[in-house]
C-alpha positions in Angstrom: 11.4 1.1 -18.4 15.4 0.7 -18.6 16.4 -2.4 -18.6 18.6 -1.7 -15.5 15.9 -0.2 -13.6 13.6 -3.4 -14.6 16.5 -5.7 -13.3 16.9 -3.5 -9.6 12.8 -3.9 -9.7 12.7 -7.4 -10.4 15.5 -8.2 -8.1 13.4 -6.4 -5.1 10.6 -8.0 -5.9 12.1 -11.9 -5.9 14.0 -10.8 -2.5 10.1 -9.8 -0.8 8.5 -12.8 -2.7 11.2 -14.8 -0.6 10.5 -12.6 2.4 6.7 -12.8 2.3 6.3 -16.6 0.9 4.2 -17.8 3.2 2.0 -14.8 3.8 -1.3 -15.0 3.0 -4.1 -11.8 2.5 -6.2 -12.5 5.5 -10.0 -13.4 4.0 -8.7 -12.9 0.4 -9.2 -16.3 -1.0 -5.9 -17.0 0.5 -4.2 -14.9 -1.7 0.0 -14.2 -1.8 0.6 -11.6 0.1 3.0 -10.6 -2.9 0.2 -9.7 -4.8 -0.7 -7.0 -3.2 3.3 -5.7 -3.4 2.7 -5.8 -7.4 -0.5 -4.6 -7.4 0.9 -0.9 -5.8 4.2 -1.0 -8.2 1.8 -2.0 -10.9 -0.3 1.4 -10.5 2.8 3.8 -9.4 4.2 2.9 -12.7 1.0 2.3 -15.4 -1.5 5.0 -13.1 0.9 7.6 -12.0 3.7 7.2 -14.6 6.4 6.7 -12.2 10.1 5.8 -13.0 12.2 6.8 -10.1 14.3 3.5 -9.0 14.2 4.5 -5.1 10.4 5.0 -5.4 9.8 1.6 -7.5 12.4 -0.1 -5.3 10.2 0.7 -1.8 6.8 0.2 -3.5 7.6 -3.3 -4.1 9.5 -3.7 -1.1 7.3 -1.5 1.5 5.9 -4.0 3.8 8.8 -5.9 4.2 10.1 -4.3 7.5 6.9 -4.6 8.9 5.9 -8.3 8.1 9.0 -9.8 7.8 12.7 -10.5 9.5 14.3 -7.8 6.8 16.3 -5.3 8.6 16.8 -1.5 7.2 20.4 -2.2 7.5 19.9 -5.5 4.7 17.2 -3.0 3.1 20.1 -0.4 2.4 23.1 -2.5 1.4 21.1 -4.6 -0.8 18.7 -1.7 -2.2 20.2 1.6 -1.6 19.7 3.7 1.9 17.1 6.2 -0.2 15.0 3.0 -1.3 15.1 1.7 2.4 14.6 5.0 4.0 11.4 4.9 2.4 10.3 1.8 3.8 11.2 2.9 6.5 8.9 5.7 6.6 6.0 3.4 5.1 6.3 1.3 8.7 4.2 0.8 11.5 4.8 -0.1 14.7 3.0 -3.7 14.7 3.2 -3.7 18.4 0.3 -1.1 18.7 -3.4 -1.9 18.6 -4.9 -1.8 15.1 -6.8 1.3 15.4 -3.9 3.5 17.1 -2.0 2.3 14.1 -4.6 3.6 11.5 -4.5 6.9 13.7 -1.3 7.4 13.9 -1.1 6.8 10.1 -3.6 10.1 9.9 -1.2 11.8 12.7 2.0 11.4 10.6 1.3 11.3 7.0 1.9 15.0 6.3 5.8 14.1 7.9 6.3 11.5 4.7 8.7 12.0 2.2 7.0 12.9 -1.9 7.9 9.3 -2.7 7.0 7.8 0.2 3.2 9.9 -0.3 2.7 8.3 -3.6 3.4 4.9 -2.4 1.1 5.7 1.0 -1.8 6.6 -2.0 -1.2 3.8 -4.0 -1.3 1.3 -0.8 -4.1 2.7 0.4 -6.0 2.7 -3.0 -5.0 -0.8 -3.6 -6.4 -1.7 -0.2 -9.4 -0.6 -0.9 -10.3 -2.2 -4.1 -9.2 -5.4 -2.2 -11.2 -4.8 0.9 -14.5 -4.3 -1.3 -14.1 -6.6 -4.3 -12.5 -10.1 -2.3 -14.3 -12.1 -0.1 -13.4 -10.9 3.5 -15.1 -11.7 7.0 -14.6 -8.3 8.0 -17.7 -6.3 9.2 -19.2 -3.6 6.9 -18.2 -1.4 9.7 -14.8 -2.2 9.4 -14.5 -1.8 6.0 -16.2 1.4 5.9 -13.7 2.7 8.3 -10.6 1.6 6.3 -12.4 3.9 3.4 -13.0 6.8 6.1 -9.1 6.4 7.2 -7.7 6.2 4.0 -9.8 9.6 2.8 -8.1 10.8 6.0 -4.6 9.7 5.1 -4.8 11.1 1.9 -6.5 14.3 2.2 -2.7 15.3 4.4 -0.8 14.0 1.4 -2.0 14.8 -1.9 0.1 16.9 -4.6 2.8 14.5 -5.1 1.2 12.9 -8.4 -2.1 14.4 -9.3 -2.6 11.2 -11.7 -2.5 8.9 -8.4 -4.7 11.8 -6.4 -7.4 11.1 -9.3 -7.5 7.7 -8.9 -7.7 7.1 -5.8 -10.6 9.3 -5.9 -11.9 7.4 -8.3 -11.8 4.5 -6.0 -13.2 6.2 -3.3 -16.0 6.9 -5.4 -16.4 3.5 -6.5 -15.7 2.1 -2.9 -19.2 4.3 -1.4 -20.8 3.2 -3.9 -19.8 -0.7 -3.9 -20.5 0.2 0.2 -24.1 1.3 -0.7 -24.8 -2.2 -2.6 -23.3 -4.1 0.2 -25.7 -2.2 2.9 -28.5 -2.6 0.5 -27.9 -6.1 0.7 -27.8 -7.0 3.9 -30.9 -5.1 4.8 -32.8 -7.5 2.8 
């Protein structure tokens, strides 16, 4: 990676550790919330081979408008409009019940941007691997819709990277199966 473009990423990701400081992963041993932002710019760059600023600008920045008091308008000046735009795009509407959320996400994903789409993979890839390998109080039920959504989101949205389409069907495949083991377990 150029060292300017490592610079631009680095500075976005000190401005949403800042943002995100005292947010927690719900369940997830407590952990940053930050982690999660590195984990998606982690696997756009070493999974899918990614090195568009904009893109690597709004994976580490994506949640940001969502969770936080950033504004687009702070996004853009500070980041560029394209790398904020894509946030953007990446936000829901915390005001609406969780599962109208994870429907509308299903609803609107073919109206993302390319970049935006491998982000949305990424996220939701991530996501899963968390859900199903940290402790979390959710219900198996739960989790196994997030899988079923995310399958959903994705299936309107793939093309953009095939590299990112295969892994997070790898994932998928390893999330039914880590599923399976959990079921299995809690039968006996």
């Amino acid at each position: 990676m150029p060292n300017d473009l490592l610079a631009k990423v680095m500075d976005a990701a000190v401005y949403a550790a800042m943002k995100h400081q005292y947010q927690r992963r719900a369940g997830y041993g407590r952990l940053p919330y930050m982690n999660h932002l590195l984990k998606v710019t982690d696997a756009l760059i070493r999974i899918g081979g990614e090195r568009d600023e904009a893109l690597l600008l709004a994976a580490v920045l994506h949640d940001v408008l969502e969770d936080t008091d950033a504004t687009h308008e702070e996004l853009s000046r500070r980041f560029g409009r394209e790398a904020a735009d894509i946030v953007q795009e990446l936000t829901d509407d915390m005001s609406i019940p969780y599962m109208e959320r994870k429907w509308l996400q299903v609803k609107k994903a073919d109206q993302l941007s390319e970049k935006a789409r491998k982000i949305r993979i990424v996220d939701k890839a991530t996501n899963i691997r968390d859900i199903l390998s940290y402790p979390l109080d959710w219900p198996l039920e739960k989790k196994k819709n997030y899988l079923d959504n995310s399958v959903q989101v994705v299936a309107r949205i793939r093309g953009a990277n095939p590299r990112l389409d295969a892994w997070f069907d790898e994932t998928v495949g390893w999330a039914k199966q880590r599923l399976a083991e959990m079921e299995k377990s809690q039968e006996k």
